[in-house]
C-alpha positions as CSV (number, residue, x, y, z in Angstrom):
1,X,-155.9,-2.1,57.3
2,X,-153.4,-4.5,59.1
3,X,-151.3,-1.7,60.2
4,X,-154.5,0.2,61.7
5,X,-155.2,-3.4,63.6
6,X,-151.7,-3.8,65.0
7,X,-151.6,0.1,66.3
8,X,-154.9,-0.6,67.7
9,X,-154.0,-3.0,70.6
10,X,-151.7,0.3,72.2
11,X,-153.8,2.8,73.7
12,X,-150.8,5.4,74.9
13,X,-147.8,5.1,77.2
14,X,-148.3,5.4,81.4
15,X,-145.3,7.9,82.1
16,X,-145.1,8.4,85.6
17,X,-142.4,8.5,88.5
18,X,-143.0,4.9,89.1
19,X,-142.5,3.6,85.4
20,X,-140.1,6.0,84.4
21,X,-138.0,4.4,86.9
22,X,-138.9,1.1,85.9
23,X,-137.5,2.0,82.9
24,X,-133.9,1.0,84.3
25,X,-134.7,-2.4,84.6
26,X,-135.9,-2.8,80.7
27,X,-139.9,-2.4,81.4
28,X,-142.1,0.2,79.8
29,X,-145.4,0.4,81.1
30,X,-148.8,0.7,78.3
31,X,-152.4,1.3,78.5
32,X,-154.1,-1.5,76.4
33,X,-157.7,-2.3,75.4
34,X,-159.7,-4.6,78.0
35,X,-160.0,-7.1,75.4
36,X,-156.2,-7.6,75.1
37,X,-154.3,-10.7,76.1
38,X,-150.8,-11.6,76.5
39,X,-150.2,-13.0,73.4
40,X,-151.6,-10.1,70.7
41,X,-149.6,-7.9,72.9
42,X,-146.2,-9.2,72.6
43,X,-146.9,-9.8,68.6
44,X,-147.7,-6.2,68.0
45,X,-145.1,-4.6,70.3
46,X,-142.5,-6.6,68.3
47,X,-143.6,-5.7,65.3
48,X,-144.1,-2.2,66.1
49,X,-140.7,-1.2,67.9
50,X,-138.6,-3.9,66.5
51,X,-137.5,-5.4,69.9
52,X,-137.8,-8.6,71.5
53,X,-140.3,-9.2,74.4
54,X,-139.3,-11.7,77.1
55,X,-142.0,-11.0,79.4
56,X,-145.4,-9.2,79.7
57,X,-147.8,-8.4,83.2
58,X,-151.3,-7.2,83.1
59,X,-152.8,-5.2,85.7
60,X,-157.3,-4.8,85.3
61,X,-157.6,-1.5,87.2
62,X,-160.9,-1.8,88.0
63,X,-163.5,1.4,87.8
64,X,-164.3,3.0,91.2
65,X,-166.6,6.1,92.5
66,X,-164.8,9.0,93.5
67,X,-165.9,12.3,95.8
68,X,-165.1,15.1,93.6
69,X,-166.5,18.7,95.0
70,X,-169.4,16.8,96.9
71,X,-170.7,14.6,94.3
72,X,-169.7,11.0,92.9
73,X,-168.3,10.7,89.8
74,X,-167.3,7.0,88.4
75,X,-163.8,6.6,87.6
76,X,-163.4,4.2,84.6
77,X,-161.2,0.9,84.7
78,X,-159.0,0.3,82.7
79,X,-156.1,-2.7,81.6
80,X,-151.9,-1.6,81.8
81,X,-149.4,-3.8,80.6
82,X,-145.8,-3.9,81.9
83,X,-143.7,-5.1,79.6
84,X,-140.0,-6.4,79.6
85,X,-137.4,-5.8,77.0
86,X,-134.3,-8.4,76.1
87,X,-131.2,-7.0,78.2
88,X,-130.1,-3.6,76.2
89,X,-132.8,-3.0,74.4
90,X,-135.3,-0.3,75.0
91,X,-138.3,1.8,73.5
92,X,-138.2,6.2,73.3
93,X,-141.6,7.2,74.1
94,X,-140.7,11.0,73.6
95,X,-140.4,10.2,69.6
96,X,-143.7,8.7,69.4
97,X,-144.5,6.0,66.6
């Protein structure tokens, strides 16, 4: 049950041109839950990957309507988390956890 609780507060990776090259500079780039805070997040990413976190930013994407063929569809919000590694260390996404 603890392990389920600490997988929980990682929803999946955001891999795209922008994080990917962020990547350089020791940051990987997560979707989290809304009701995650700095704090939980560092604990469970540690735990998790076995690194050590010196930083973490959190970005509320809010929810928005969108035109899609001529009618409006809502867009849900979500919550990303950028997160940066100690110097030399990173996390492989492609092996999953």
């Amino acid at each position: 049950m603890n392990k389920l609780h600490i997988y929980d507060k990682i929803i999946s990776p955001i891999v795209t041109e922008k994080s990917t090259s962020m990547s350089e500079y020791n940051k990987i780039v997560f979707k989290v839950p809304l009701s995650s805070n700095k704090k939980v997040l560092k604990k469970n990413i540690e735990k998790i990957f076995k690194v050590n976190v010196t930083k973490i930013n959190i970005i509320n994407k809010k929810s928005r309507l969108k035109l899609t063929r001529g009618r409006k569809v809502k867009v849900s919000g979500y919550k990303k988390a950028i997160i940066t590694l100690k110097k030399g260390q990173s996390i492989d996404l492609t092996t999953g956890i």
